[in-house]
N, C-alpha and C positions, 0 to 999 in steps of 0.2 A: 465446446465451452471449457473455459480454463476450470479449477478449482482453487478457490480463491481462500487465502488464511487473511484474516486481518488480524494485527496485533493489537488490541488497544480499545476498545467500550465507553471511550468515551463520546463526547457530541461526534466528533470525525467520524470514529469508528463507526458510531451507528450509524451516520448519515452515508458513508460509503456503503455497509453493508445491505442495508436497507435500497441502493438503488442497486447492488448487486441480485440482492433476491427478488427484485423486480424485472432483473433480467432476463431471470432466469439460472442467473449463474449461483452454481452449489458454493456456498460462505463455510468459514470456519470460524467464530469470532470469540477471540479469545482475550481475558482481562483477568489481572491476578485479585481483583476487587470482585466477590458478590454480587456488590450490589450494584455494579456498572453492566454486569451480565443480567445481573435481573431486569434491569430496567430495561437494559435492551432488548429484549424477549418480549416485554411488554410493550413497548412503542415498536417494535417489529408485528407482531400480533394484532395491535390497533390497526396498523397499518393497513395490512393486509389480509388479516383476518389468520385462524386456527391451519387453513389449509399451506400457506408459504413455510413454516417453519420445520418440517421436512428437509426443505431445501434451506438452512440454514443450522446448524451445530454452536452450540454454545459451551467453549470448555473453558477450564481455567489454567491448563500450561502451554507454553509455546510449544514445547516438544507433540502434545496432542494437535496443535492448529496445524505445524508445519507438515508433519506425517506425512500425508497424501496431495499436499498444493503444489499449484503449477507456480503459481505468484504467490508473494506474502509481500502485502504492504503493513510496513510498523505504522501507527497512528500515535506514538511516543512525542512528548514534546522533544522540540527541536531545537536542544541542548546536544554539542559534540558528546559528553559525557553517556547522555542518557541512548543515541544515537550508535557510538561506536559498542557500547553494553548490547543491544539487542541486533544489530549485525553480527558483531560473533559470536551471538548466544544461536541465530536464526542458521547464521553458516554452518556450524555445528552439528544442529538437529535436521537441520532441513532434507531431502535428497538431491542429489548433484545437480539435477534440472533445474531445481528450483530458481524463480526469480527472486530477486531482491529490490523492492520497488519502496522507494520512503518522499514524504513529502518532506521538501529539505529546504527553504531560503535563505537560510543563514551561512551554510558549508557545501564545501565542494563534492560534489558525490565522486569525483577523481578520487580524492585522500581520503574517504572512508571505502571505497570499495578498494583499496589497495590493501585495507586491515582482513580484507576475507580470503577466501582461497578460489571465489569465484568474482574477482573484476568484471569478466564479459560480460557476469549475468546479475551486472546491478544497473539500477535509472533511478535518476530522481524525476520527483514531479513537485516539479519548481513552483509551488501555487502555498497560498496561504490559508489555514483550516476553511474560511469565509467563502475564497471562490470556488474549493473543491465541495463547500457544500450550497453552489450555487447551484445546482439541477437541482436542487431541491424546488427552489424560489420560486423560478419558472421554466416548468417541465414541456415548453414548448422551445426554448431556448436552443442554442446549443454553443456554451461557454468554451471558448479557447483556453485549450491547458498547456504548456511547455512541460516536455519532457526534458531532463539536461541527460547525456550519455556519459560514463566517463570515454576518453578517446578508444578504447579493446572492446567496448557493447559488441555483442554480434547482433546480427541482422535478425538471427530468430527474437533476441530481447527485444529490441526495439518495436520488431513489429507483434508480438506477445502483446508490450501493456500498452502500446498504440491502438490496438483492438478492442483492447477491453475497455478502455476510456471511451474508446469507439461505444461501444455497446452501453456505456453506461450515460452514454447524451454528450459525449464529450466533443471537442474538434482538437485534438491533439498535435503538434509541431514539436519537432524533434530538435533540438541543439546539442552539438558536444560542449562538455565542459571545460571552460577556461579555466587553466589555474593557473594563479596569479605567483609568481615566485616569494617568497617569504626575504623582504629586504636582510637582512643578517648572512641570509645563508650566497648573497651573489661576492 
């Protein structure tokens, strides 16, 4: 099982890491807020009760979530600005293995994993906060997610957070990312 950093406590955050530690999969879920870690501890705990939380770490710096993850999904809103800040904050801290996994609909995960020093090892998960917290809804389900690649993913990323969406209720489809040429520059 991977080790999982998730960036960000809010509704996403929790609602990823909470079917993470239903998985089984060890969480790291980190928010520069309090009281976004508080609450999560507590509707993680409701959840599941006193004995899950073991398997779940609740810090407040990226540098402490990325540490020891295989994966780190940002749960940042999905602004370029806010986006390109926590990729090369995450490149920085992370270890070389590490994935880079963001939910992204707006931007190409081509031009922002070109801002890091690991292209291969970023994906987007082309899904909007709503359907990624659709295994919540209905835990009999199993909701199609679209992975985008930028075109250098290797095969290990791909099949990495294809798994773990796997493991988290998901039915995952992979696409490379189109990028659209920027009109001025042809």
């Amino acid at each position: 099982m991977p080790v999982v950093a998730i960036i960000g406590a809010g509704p996403l955050g929790r609602s990823l890491a909470l079917a993470a530690v239903r998985a089984g999969v060890t969480v790291f879920l980190e928010d520069v807020m309090p009281a976004n870690l508080h609450h999560a501890q507590e509707e993680i705990r409701a959840a599941l009760g006193p004995d899950a939380l073991p398997t779940v770490r609740f810090v407040s710096t990226v540098e402490d979530a990325v540490r020891e993850a295989d994966i780190v999904i940002d749960c940042v809103p999905d602004e370029l600005e806010s986006k390109l800040e926590i990729f090369c904050l995450i490149d920085r801290m992370a270890p070389p293995h590490t994935i880079l996994a963001s939910p992204i609909t707006k931007h190409s995960i081509t031009d922002l994993a070109a801002c890091t020093y690991r292209a291969d090892k970023c994906i987007a998960i082309a899904a909007r906060p709503d359907e990624l917290k659709a295994i919540e809804v209905d835990a009999g389900a199993r909701p199609s997610l679209v992975l985008r690649t930028p075109p250098q993913a290797t095969t290990e990323t791909v099949t990495a957070v294809a798994g773990l969406f796997q493991i988290l209720g998901f039915e995952p489809r992979v696409e490379v990312d189109s990028v659209i040429p920027d009109p001025a520059s042809l």
